[in-house]
C-alpha positions, 0 to 999 in steps of 0.5 A: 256715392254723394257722401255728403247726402246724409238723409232722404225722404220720399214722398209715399204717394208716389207711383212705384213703378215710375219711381222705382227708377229712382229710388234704385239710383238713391240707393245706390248715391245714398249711404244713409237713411232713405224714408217714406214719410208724407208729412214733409210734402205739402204740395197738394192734399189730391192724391188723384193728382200727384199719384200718376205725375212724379215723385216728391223728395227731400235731400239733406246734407251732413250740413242739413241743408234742405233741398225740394226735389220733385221729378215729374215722369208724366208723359205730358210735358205739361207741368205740375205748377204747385209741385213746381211753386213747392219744389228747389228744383223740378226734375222732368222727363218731358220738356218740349223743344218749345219749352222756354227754360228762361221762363221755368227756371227751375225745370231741369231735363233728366231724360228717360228712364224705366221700371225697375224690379227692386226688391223681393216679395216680401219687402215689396209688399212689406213697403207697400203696406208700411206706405198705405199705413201712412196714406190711409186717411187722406188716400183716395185710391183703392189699395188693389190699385196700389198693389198692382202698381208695386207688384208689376214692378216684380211681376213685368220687370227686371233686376237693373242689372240684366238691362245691362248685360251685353249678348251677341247680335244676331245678323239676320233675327229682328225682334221688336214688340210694342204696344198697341195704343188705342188712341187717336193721336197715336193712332196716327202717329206712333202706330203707324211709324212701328207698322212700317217698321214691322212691315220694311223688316217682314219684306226682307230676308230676315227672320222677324218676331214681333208686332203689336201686343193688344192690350185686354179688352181690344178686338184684333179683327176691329184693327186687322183692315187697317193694320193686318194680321200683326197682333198677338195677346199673350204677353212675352215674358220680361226675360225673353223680351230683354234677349230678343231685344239684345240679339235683334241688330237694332232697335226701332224708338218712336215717341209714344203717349202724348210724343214722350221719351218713351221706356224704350229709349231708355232701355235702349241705350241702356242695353248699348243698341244701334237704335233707329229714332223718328225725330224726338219731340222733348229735350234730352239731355247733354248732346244727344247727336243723330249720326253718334248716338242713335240713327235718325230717320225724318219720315216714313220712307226712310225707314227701309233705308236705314234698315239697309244701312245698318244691316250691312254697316256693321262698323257704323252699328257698333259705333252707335251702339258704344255711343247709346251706352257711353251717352246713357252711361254719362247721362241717364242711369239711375245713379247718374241722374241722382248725381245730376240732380244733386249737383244742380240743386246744391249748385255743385259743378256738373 
């Protein structure tokens, strides 16, 4: 707990699902009021604007000294300059290696993070309709777009909790789903990186599940000469995506939308996986070592290798396994990234 947090206020124009992530580590930092209130925000009356970028929050001490806090979880690392004039401290996921931090000093890398189930129905929807009473007259979004965001919170997501939840590896079950992204660069990028992946593991003795989940609206057969017959439509439920995920030995990650840190990272290191990683595009934060806390493979022939590598070195997936949890422990849970925030911020010790 930040016992000397006394108070929080949070943006409502917020995209809960992205935000959730935060909020639960407020919840869990914070023992007193945390609100929803629009008024102290000033950044930008485009709502279209702020609603997919981040979050704008408000810490407050028990010497009520105010700090501007805004935490940008857009893919792009591109950053929002009036949310970032507004802010004492711009937290962001995204932070190119190119980025020069001397120039932005007050950019601040927190890594990634995912979505989260926080609450049941009816708060969800109880919060909802308290934060949409609040925007009503500057909201320019429709509000069936709004309770999709919150309901796929519930709907598609976990409690914190059953992320963290260890369960037994299996040797010879591969299981890794990911979406199939309908974009040019991405096309060529991060579909192609998973294909091989998929590819290496079905040409091994090995039980593999998985493929390329086709979002609504995409024809398989338009992919299939290009990609094979790898797609499913029907979505995995959130329950048995978590287990397969855990039993498999490991994990594939690749930089996904515009080469960001995807929710896969996160969840990855959250669940303690020996994690295969193409090279990363964005800064992550502390030391985040190849050979320590994720195996890194530099191109597309090297993913069998490691694949090799790591099926038959069970001493070295656990080292990286103990690593992926302690790093995400130390650096990227909700709690932790809250904690972090505030101490850069109030100028604490980190």
């Amino acid at each position: 707990m930040i016992s000397n947090l006394t108070k929080v206020i949070i943006d409502p124009r917020c995209r809960f699902n992205y935000s959730s992530y935060y909020i639960i580590g407020l919840m869990k930092m914070v023992t007193k009021d945390i609100e929803f209130d629009i008024n102290p925000f000033v950044y930008s009356t485009q709502v279209r604007k702020v609603y997919p970028q981040g979050v704008g929050i408000i810490l407050i001490d028990d010497k009520n000294c105010k700090k501007k806090v805004y935490i940008d979880f857009y893919d792009s690392n591109r950053v929002f300059d009036e949310a970032y004039l507004w802010s004492d401290l711009y937290a962001k996921i995204n932070i190119s290696k190119k980025e020069d931090v001397n120039i932005r000093e007050k950019l601040f890398s927190i890594g990634p993070s995912f979505s989260i189930k926080l609450f049941n129905y009816f708060s969800l929807i109880r919060l909802l309709i308290l934060n949409y009473y609040k925007l009503r007259d500057s909201f320019d979004i429709p509000f069936t777009e709004l309770l999709r965001d919150y309901l796929y919170t519930n709907i598609r997501r976990l409690n914190f909790d059953e992320y963290l939840n260890k369960e037994k590896a299996s040797e010879n079950y591969i299981f890794s789903c990911s979406t199939f992204w309908n974009y040019e660069n991405e096309k060529k990028t991060t579909n192609i990186w998973r294909l091989r992946f998929f590819e290496e593991c079905k040409t091994r003795n090995l039980n593999f599940e998985g493929g390329f989940f086709l979002p609504k609206g995409l024809n398989k057969k338009e992919y299939e000469n290009n990609y094979g017959d790898i797609f499913f439509t029907k979505r995995i439920s959130p329950k048995q995506y978590n287990y397969k995920t855990k039993i498999s030995p490991f994990v594939f990650n690749t930089p996904a939308m515009y080469g960001c840190l995807g929710w896969k990272l996160a969840e990855y290191l959250c669940m303690g996986k020996a994690i295969i990683s193409t090279p990363l595009n964005n800064i992550m934060p502390g030391d985040f070592i190849s050979g320590t806390h994720y195996h890194l493979i530099e191109n597309e022939n090297e993913i069998g290798v490691a694949i090799d590598y790591l099926l038959n070195d069970k001493e070295y997936r656990n080292f990286l396994e103990q690593n992926a949890r302690k790093y995400f422990e130390e650096y990227l849970s909700p709690e932790m990234v809250i904690q972090r925030i505030f101490n850069k911020v109030y100028d604490n010790k980190s």
